[in-house]
C-alpha positions in Angstrom: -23.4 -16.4 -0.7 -19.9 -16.1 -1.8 -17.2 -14.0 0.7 -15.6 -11.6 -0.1 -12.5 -9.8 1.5 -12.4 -5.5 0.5 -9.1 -4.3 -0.5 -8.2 -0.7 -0.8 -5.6 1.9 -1.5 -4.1 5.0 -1.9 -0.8 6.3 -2.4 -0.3 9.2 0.0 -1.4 10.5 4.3 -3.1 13.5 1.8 -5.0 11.4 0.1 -8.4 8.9 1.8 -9.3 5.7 0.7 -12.9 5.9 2.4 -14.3 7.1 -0.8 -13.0 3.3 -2.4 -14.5 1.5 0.7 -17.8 3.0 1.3 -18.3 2.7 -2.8 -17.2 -1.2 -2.5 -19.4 -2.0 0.5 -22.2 -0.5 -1.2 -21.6 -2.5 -4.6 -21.0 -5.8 -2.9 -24.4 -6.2 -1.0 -26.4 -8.7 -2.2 -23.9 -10.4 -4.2 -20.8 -11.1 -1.8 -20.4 -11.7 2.0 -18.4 -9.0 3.5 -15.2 -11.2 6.0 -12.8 -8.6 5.6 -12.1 -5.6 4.5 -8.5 -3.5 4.3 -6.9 -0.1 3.3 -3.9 1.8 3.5 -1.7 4.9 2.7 1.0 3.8 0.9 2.5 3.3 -2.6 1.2 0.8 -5.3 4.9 0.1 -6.6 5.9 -1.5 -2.9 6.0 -5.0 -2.5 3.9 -7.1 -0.9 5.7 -8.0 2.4 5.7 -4.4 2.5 2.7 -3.7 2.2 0.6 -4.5 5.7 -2.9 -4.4 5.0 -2.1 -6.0 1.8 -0.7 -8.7 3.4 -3.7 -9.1 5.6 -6.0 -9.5 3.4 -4.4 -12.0 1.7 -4.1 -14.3 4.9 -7.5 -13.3 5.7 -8.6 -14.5 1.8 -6.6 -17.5 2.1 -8.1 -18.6 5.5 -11.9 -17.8 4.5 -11.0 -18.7 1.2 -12.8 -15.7 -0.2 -12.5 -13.5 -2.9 -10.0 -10.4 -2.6 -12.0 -7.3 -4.5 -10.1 -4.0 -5.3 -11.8 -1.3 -6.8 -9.2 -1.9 -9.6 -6.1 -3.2 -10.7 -3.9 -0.1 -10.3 -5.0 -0.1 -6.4 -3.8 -4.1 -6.0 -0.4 -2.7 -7.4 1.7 -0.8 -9.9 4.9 -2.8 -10.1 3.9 -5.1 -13.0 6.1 -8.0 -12.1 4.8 -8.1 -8.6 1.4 -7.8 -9.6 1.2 -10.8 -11.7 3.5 -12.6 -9.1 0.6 -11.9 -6.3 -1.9 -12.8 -8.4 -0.4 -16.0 -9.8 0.2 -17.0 -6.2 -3.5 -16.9 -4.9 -4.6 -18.3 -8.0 -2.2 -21.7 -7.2 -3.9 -21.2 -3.6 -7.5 -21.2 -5.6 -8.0 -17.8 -4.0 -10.1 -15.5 -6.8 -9.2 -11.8 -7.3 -12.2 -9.6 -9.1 -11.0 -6.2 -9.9 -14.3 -3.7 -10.0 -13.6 -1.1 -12.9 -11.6 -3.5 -15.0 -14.5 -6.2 -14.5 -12.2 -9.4 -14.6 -11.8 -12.0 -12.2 -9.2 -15.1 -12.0 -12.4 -17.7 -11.5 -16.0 -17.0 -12.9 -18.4 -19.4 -11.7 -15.6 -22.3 -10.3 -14.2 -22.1 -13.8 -10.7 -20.0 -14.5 -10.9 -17.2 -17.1 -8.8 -18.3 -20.1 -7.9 -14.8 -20.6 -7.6 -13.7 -17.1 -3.6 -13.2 -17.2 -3.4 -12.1 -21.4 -5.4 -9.1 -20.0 -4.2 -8.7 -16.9 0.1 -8.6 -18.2 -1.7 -5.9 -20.6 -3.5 -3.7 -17.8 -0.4 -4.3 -15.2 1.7 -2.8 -17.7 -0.5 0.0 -18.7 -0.7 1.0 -14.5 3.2 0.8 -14.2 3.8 3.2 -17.4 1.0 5.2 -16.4 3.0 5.3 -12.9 6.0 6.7 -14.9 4.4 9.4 -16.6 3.0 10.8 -13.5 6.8 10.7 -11.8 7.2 12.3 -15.3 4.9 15.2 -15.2 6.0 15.9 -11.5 9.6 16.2 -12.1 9.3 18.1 -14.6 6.6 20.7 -13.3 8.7 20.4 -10.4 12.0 22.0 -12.4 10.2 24.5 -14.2 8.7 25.5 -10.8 12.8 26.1 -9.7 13.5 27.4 -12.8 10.8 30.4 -12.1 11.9 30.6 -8.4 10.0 28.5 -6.5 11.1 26.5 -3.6 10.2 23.0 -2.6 10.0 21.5 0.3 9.0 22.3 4.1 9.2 26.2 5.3 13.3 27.1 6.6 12.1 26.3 10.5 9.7 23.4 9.9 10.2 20.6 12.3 8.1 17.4 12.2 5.7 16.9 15.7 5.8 13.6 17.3 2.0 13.2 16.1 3.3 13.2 12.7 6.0 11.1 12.8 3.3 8.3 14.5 1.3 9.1 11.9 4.2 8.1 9.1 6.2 5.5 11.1 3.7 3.8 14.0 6.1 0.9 14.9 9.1 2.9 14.6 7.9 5.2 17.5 6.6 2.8 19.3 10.1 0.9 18.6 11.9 3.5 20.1 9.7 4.5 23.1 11.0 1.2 24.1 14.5 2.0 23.6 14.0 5.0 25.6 12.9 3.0 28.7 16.1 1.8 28.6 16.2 -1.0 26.6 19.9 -1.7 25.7 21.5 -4.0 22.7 21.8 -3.9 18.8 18.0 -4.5 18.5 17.7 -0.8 19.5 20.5 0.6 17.7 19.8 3.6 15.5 21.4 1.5 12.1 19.1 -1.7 13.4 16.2 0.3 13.3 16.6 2.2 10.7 17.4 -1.2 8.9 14.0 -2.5 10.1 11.8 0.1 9.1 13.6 0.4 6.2 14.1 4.7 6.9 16.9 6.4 6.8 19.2 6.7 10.4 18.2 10.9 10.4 14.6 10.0 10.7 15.4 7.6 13.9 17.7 10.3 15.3 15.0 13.3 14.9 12.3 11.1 16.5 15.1 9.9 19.1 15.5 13.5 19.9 11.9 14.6 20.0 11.1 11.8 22.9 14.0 12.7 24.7 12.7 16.1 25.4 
């Protein structure tokens, strides 16, 4: 039976993917061997090397050399360059991507699709418009929601717990609960850290301050 390694995603912590994964694992038995399966929070127009569980199960394809599934191709990626970069990478590495809803695949039985990439530039740049149109449709609800008096954004008060700032930046905590045992030297520094985890310095400084009490 041919493997099979279960990508997922969705774009926000509000959101849950286990709707996409429970849907997948149900659709794949009988027809693929489950090595692997990944999801994450996090937005379809990141790269790749951003993109951790992504990442994952791309080594984990690679190694097993299985098949990456995604419920579609919106969920693999909305950033059309870096879509067809990914995908033109695991192809070279004869890895196969099969995308559920759009039902296309790189490779169908050992042979590659001769119009795997026509219609896959088309659908990548149908997802990255259609990822416009929704920054579209907020911004502007957002401005007629000013425009009539409301306010956006977290209550006059609000401050972030530590819970939720593990829950948006794990490795950043856990970055500077070492720091606060005492751990000295530019690794540590609020600009190196803020650097890493590519946030911005007032993020490392309101979590510095939190621990510290």
């Amino acid at each position: 039976m041919e493997k099979a390694v279960l990508y997922c995603r969705v774009s926000t912590h509000t959101q849950d993917f286990d709707r996409q994964v429970k849907e997948l694992e149900d659709w794949a038995v009988g027809k693929y061997e489950i090595v692997g399966s990944y999801a994450e929070k996090i937005s379809g127009a990141k790269k790749v090397a951003d993109r951790p569980m992504l990442s994952n199960a791309i080594d984990c394809a690679i190694k097993e050399q299985a098949t990456i599934v995604s419920w579609e191709l919106s969920r693999l990626g909305r950033n059309a360059g870096e879509l067809l970069k990914t995908v033109l990478e695991l192809k070279e590495q004869g890895v196969n991507v099969f995308f559920k809803k759009e039902n296309i695949s790189i490779f169908s039985d050992g042979k590659e699709n001769p119009f795997f990439l026509v219609m896959l530039s088309t659908l990548a740049v149908c997802a990255e418009l259609e990822r416009g149109n929704i920054r579209e449709r907020m911004r502007s609800g957002y401005t007629y929601f000013r425009a009539n008096g409301g306010k956006v954004g977290r209550k006059v008060g609000y401050r972030k717990t530590i819970k939720e700032y593990e829950k948006d930046y794990p490795a950043l905590v856990a970055d500077l609960r070492e720091k606060a045992k005492g751990v000295k030297g530019k690794l540590y520094s609020v600009r190196a850290l803020a650097e890493r985890h590519k946030v911005n310095p007032s993020t490392v400084q309101s979590i510095t301050r939190i621990l510290r009490k």
